[in-house]
Biotite code that builds the C-alpha atoms (Angstrom):
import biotite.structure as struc

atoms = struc.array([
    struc.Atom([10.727, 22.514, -32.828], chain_id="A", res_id=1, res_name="UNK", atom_name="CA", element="C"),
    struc.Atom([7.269, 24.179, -31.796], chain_id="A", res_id=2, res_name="UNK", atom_name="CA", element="C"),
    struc.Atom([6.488, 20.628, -29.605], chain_id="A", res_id=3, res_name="UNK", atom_name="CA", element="C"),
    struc.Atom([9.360, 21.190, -28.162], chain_id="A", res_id=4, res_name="UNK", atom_name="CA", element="C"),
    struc.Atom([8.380, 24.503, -27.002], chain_id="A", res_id=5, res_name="UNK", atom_name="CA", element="C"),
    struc.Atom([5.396, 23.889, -25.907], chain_id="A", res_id=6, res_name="UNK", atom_name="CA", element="C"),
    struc.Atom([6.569, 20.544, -23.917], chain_id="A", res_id=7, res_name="UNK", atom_name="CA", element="C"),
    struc.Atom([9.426, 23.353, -22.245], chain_id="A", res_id=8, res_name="UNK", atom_name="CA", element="C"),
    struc.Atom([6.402, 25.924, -21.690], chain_id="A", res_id=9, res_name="UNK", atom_name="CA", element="C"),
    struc.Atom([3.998, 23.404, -19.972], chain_id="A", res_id=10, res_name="UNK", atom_name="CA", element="C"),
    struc.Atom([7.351, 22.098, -18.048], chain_id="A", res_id=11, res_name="UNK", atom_name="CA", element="C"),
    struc.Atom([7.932, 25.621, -16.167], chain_id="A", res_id=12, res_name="UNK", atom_name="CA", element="C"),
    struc.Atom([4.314, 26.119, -15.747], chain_id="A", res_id=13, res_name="UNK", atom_name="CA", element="C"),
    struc.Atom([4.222, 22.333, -14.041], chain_id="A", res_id=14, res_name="UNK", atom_name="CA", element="C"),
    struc.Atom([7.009, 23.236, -12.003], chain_id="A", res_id=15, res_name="UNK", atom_name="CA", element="C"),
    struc.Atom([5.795, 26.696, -10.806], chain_id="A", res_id=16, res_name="UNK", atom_name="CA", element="C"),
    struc.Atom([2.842, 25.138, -9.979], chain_id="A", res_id=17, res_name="UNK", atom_name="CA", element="C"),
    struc.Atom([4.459, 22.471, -8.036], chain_id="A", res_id=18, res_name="UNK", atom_name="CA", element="C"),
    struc.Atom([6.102, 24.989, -5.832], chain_id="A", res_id=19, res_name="UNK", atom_name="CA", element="C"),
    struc.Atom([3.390, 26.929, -5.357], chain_id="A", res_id=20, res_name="UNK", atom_name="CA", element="C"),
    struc.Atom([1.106, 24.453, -3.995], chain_id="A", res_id=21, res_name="UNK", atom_name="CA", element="C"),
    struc.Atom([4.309, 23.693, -1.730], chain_id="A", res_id=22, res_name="UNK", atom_name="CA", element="C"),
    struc.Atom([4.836, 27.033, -0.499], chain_id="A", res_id=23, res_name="UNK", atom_name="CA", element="C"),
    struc.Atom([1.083, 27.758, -0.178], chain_id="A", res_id=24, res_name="UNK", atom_name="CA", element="C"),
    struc.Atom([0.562, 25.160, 2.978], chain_id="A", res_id=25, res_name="UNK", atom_name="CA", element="C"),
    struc.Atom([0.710, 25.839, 6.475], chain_id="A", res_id=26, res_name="UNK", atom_name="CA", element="C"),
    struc.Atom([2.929, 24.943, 8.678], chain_id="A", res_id=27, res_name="UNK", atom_name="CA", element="C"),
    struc.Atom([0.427, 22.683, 10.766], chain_id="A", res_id=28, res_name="UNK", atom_name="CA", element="C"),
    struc.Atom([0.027, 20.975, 6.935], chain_id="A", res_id=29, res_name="UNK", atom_name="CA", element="C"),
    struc.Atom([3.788, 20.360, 6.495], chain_id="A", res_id=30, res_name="UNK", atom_name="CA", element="C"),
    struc.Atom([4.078, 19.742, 10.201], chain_id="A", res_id=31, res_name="UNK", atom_name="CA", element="C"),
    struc.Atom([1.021, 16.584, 9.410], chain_id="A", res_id=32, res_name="UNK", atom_name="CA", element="C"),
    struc.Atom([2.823, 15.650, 6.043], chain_id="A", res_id=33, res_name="UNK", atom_name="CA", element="C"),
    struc.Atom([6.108, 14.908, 7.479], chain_id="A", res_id=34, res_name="UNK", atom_name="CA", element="C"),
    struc.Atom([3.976, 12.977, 10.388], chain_id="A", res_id=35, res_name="UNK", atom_name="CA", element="C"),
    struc.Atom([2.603, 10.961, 7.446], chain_id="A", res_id=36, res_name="UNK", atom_name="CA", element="C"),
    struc.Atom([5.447, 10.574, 6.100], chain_id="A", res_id=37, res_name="UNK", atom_name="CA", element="C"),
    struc.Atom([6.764, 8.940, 9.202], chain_id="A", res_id=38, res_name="UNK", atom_name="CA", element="C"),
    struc.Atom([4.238, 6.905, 10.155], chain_id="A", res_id=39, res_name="UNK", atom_name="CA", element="C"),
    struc.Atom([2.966, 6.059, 6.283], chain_id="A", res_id=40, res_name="UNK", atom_name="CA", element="C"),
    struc.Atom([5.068, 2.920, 5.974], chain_id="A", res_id=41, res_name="UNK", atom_name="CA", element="C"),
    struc.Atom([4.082, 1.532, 9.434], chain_id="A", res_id=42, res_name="UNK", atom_name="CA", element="C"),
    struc.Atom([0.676, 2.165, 8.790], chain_id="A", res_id=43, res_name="UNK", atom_name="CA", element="C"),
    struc.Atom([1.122, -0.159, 5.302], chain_id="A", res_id=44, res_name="UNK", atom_name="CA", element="C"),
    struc.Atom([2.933, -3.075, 7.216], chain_id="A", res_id=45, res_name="UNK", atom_name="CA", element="C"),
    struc.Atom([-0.362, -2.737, 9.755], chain_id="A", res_id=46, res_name="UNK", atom_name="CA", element="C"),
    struc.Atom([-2.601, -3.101, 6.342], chain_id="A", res_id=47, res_name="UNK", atom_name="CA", element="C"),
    struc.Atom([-0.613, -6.126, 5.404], chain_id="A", res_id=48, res_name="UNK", atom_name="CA", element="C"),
    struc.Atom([-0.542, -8.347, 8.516], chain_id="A", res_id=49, res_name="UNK", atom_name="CA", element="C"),
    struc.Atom([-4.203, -7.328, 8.681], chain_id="A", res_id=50, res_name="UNK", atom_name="CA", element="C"),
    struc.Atom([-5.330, -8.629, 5.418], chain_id="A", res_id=51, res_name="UNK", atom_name="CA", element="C"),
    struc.Atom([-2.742, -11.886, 6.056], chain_id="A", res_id=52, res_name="UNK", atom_name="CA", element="C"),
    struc.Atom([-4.513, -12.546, 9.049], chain_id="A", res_id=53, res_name="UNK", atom_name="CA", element="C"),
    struc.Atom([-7.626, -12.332, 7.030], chain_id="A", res_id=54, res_name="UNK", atom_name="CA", element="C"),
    struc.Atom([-6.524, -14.512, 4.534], chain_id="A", res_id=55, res_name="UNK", atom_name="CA", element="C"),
    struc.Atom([-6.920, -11.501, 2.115], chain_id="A", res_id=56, res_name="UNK", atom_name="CA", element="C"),
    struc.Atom([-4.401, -10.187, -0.660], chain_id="A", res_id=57, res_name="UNK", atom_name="CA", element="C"),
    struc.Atom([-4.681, -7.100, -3.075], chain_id="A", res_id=58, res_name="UNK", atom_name="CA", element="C"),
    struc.Atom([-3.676, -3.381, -2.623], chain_id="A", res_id=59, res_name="UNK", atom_name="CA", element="C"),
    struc.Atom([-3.477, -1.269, 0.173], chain_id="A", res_id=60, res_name="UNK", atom_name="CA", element="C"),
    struc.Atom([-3.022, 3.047, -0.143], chain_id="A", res_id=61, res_name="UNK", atom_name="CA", element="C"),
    struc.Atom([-2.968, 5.542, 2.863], chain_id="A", res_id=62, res_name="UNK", atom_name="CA", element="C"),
    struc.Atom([-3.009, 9.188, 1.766], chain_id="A", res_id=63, res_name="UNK", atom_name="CA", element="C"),
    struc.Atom([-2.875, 12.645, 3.747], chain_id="A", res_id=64, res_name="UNK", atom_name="CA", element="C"),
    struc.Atom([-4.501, 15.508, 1.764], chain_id="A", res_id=65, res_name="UNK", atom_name="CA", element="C"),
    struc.Atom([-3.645, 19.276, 3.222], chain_id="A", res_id=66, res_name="UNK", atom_name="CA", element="C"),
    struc.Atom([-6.176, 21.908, 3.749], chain_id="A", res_id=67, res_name="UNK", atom_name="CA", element="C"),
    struc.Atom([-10.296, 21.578, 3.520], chain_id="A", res_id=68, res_name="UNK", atom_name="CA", element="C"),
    struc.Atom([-10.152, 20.992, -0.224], chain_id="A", res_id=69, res_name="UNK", atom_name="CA", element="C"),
    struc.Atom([-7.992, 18.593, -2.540], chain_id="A", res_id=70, res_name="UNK", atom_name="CA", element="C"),
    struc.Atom([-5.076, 20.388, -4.121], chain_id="A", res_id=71, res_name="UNK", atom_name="CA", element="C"),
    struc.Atom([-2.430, 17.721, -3.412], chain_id="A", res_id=72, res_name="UNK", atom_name="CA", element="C"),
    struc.Atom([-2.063, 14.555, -1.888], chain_id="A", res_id=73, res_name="UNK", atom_name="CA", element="C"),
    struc.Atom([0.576, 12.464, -0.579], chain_id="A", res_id=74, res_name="UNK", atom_name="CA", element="C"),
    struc.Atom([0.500, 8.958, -0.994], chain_id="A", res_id=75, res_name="UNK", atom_name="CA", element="C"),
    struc.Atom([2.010, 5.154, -0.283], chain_id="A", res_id=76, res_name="UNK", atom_name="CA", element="C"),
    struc.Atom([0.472, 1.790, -1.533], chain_id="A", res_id=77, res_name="UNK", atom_name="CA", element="C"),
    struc.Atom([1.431, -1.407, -0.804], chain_id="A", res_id=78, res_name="UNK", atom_name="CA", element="C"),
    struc.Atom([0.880, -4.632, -2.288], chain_id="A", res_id=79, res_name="UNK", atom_name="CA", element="C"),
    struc.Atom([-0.407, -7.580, -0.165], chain_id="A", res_id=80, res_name="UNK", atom_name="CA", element="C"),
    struc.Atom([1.253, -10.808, -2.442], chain_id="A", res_id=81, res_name="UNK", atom_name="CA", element="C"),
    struc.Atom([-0.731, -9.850, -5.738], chain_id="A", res_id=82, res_name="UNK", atom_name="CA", element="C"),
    struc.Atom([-1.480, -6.201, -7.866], chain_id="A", res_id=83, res_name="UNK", atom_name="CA", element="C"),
    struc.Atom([-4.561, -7.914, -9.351], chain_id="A", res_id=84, res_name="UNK", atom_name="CA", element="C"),
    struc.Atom([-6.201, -11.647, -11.370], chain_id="A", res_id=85, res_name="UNK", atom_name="CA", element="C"),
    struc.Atom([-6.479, -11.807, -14.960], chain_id="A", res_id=86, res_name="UNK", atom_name="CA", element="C"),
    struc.Atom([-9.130, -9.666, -15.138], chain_id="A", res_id=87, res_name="UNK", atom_name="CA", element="C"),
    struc.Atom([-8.884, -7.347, -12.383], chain_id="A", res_id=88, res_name="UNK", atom_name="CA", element="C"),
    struc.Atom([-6.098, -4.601, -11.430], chain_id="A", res_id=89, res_name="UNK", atom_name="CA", element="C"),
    struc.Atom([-6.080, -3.876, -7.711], chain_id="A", res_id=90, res_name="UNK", atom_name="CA", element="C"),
    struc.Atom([-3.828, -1.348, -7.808], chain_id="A", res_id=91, res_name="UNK", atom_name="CA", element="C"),
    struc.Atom([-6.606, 0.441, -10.390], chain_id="A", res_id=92, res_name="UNK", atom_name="CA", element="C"),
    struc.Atom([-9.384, -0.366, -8.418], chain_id="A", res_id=93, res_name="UNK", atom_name="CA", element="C"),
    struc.Atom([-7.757, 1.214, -4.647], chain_id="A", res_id=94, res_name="UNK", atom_name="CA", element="C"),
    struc.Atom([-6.425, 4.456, -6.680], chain_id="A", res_id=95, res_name="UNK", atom_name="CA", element="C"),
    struc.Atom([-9.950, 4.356, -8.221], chain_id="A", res_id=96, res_name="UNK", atom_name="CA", element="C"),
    struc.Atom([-11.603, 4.255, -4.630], chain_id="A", res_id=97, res_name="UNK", atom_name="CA", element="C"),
    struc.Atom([-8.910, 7.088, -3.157], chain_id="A", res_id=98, res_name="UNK", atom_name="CA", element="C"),
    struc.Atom([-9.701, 9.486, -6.101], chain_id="A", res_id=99, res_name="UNK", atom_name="CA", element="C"),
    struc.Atom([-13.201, 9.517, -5.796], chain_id="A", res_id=100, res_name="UNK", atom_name="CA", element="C"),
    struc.Atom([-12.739, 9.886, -1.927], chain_id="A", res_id=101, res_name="UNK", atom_name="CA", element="C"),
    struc.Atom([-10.646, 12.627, -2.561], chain_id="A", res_id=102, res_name="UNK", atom_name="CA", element="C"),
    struc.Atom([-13.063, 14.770, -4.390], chain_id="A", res_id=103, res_name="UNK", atom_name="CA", element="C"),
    struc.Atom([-15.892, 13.811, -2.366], chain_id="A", res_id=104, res_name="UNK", atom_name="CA", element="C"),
    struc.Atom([-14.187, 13.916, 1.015], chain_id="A", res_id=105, res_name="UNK", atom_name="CA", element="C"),
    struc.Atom([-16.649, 10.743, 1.890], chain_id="A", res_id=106, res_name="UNK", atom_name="CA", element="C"),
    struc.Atom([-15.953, 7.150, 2.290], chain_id="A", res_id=107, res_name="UNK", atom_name="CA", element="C"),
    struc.Atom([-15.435, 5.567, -1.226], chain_id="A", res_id=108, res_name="UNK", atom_name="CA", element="C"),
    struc.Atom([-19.015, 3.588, -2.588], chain_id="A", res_id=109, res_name="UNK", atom_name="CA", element="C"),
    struc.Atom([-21.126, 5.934, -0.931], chain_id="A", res_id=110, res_name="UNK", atom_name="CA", element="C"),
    struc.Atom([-23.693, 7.007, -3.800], chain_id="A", res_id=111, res_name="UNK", atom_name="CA", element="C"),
    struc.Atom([-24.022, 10.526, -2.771], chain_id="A", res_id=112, res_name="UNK", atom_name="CA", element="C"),
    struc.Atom([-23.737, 11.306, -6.291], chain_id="A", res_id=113, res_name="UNK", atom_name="CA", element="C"),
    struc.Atom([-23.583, 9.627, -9.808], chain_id="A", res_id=114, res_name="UNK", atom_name="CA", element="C"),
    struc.Atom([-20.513, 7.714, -10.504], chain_id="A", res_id=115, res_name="UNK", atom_name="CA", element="C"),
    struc.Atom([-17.507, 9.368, -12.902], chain_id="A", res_id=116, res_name="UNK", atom_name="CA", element="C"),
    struc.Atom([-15.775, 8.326, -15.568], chain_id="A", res_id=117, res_name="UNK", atom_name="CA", element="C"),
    struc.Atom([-12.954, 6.674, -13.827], chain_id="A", res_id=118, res_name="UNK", atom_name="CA", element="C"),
    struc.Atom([-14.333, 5.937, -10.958], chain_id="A", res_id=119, res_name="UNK", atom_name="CA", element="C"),
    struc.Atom([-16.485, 2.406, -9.548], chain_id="A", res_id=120, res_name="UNK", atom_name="CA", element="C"),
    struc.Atom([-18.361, 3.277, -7.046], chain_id="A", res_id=121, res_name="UNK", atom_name="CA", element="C"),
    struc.Atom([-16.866, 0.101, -5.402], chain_id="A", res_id=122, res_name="UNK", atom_name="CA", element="C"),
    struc.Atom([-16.897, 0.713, -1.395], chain_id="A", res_id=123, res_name="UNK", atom_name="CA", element="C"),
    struc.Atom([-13.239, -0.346, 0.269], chain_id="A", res_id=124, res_name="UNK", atom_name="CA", element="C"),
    struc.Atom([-11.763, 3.410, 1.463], chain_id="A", res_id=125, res_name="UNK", atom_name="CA", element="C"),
    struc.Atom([-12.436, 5.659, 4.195], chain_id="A", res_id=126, res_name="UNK", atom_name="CA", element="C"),
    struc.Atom([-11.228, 8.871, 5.268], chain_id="A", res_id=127, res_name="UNK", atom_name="CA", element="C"),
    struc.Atom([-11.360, 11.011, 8.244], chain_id="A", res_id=128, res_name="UNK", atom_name="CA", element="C"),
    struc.Atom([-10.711, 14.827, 8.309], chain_id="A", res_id=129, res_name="UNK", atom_name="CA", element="C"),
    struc.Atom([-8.187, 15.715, 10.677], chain_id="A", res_id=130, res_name="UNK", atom_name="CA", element="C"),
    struc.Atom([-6.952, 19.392, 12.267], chain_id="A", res_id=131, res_name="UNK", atom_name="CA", element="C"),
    struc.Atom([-4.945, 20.315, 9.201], chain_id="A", res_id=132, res_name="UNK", atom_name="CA", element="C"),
    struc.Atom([-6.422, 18.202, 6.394], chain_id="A", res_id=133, res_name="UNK", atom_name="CA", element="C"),
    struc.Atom([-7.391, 14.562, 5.614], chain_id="A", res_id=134, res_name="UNK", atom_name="CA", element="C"),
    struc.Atom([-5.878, 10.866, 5.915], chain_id="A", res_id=135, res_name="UNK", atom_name="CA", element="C"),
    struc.Atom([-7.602, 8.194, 4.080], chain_id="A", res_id=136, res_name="UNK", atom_name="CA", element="C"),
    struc.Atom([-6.564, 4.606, 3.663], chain_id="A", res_id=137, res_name="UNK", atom_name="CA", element="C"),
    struc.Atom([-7.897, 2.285, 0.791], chain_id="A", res_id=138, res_name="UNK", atom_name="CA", element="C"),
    struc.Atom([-7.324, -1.811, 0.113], chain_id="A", res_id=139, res_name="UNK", atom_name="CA", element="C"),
    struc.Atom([-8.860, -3.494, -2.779], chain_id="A", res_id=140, res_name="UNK", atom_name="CA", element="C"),
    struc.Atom([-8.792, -7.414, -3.700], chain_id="A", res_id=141, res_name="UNK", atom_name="CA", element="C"),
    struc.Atom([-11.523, -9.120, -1.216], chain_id="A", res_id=142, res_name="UNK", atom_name="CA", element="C"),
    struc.Atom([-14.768, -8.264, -1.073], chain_id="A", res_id=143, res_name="UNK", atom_name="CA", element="C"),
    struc.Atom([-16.233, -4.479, -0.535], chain_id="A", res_id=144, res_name="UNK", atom_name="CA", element="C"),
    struc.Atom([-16.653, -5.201, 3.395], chain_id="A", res_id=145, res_name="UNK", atom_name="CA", element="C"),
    struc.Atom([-13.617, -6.598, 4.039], chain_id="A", res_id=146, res_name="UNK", atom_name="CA", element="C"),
    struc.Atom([-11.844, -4.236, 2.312], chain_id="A", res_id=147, res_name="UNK", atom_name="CA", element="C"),
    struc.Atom([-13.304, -1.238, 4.344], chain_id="A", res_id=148, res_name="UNK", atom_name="CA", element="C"),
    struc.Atom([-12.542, -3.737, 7.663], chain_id="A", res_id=149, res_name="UNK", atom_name="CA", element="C"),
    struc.Atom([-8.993, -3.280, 6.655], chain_id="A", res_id=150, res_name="UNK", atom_name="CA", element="C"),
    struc.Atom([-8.852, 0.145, 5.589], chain_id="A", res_id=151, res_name="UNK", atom_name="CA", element="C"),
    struc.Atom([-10.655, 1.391, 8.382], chain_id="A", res_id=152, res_name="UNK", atom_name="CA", element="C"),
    struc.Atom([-8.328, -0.430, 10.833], chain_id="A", res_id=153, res_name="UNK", atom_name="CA", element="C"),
    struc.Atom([-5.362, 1.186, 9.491], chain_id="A", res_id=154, res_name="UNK", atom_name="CA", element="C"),
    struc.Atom([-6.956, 4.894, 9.330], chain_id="A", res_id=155, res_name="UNK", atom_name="CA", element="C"),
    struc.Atom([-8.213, 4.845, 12.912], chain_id="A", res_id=156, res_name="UNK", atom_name="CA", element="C"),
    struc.Atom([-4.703, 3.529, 14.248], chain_id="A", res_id=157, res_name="UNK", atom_name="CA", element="C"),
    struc.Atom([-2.799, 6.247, 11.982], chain_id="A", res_id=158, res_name="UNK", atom_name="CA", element="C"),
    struc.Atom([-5.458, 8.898, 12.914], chain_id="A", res_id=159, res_name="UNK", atom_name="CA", element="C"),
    struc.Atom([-4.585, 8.804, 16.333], chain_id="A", res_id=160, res_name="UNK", atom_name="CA", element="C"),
    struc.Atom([-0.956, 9.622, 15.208], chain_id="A", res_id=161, res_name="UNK", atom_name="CA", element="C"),
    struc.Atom([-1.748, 13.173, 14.514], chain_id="A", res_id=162, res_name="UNK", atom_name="CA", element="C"),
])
């Protein structure tokens, strides 16, 4: 009976914090989420025909973060014909690269500080601070510089959406 409590106590407080981060952003950061939103999914389908025509395959993540700081993010991967080999998880590795971009608000692999726990280090994502916030864009599965050739396509064409 107490877990159950305390599973219904950290419930509301998940949910009034949910809300809260909603209703705390402006409306230039709602106005570039629902822009993201829009454009997210073409901005994946640009990630895959530009690791096909690279003869490339793993995962591919764009992400718009509101406001100077990360509080939230909003996301959408893609997979390019494979999530990973037998020893490696792509979709791991590009969330891997995104969260340490997010917290460093630098491109992903960029040594300014020591690796985390959870983190590689591995370069592949880039991000760009925009008027109300950030976009970044991660792919994972080739090697490091290929992967930031793809990413990097894919941010600058869904920069100059906003």
């Amino acid at each position: 009976m107490r877990t159950l409590r305390i599973l219904l106590v950290l419930t509301i407080i998940s949910t009034f914090n949910l809300n809260t981060n909603a209703q705390t952003m402006t409306k230039d950061q709602k106005k570039s989420e629902e822009t993201f939103i829009k454009y997210a999914d073409e901005a994946l389908e640009l990630m895959t025909q530009e690791a096909l025509k690279m003869d490339i395959k793993g995962v591919g993540i764009v992400c718009y973060i509101p406001g100077n700081e990360t509080k939230s993010w909003t996301s959408k991967m893609i997979v390019v014909k494979t999530t990973g080999t037998t020893k490696q998880n792509f979709i791991a590795v590009a969330h891997s690269k995104a969260a340490e971009m997010a917290e460093t608000l630098i491109n992903s692999g960029s040594k300014i500080r020591e690796t985390k726990m959870g983190e590689f280090g591995y370069i592949g994502g880039v991000i760009k601070k925009i008027e109300s916030g950030y976009l970044l864009a991660t792919f994972s599965g080739a090697t490091g510089e290929q992967d930031v050739e793809v990413a990097t396509k894919v941010l600058d064409w869904l920069v100059a959406k906003f």
